[in-house]
Each structure stands twice: as C-alpha cells, then as structure tokens.
C-alpha angles and dihedrals in degrees: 000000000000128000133243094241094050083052092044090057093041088059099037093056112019092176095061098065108210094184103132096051107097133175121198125163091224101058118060100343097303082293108148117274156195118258088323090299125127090266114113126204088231084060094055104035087045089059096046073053097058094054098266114138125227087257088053095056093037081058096047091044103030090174083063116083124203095262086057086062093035093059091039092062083039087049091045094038094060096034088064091042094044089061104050 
C-alpha cells in the first residue's frame, strides 16, 4: 500500500522516480520504506547524516542498491522542501 503523500510525490515529479519508497501500515509503523523491507528512509538518510557514505551503507545493509539510497535522499529531500 502506498501513501498519499509517496503518490503525491510520484505525480507531482514524475522525473524524480520514487518507485522504490513504499508506505504500508503494516511494516515499520506505516513510516516510509524500502521496497517494502524493514529498512526505513529515515535509516538510511540518518546514516549518510552521520557521515557514512552510500558505499558505507551498501556495505551495513548488503539487500539495499544504490538507487534504494539515492530515492531515499530524493524522498527526504522533498519531504523537507515540501514543508516549508
């Protein structure tokens, strides 16, 4: 199940693909995910914040690809810019 605010984004800016963000009430609290896993994108942005790189966190969660981190800093980057 996908969120509003996922689809929202999906419609809103369809060159920023967003595919592998996913909400569900059932995984991790309805926070948004990573392909559904158990992997949030405040996991991941939260590690590239802490001064881990991409490869870093490739190495820490080895079932995640670069395009999982890499929609997860899209999803968090409009997530801060939507709310202002």
């Amino acid at each position: 199940m996908v969120s509003s605010v996922v689809a929202r984004i999906r419609q809103k800016n369809k060159m920023a693909q967003l595919d592998r963000i996913t909400q569900d009430p059932q995984v991790m609290g309805g926070k948004p995910c990573i392909r559904g896993m158990r992997v949030t994108v405040g996991m991941i942005v939260g590690q590239i914040g802490a001064g881990h790189s991409i490869e870093e966190v490739l190495a820490e969660y080895p079932y995640l690809e670069r395009e999982d981190v890499l929609q997860a800093l899209r999803f968090a980057a409009w997530l801060s810019s939507a709310n202002n």
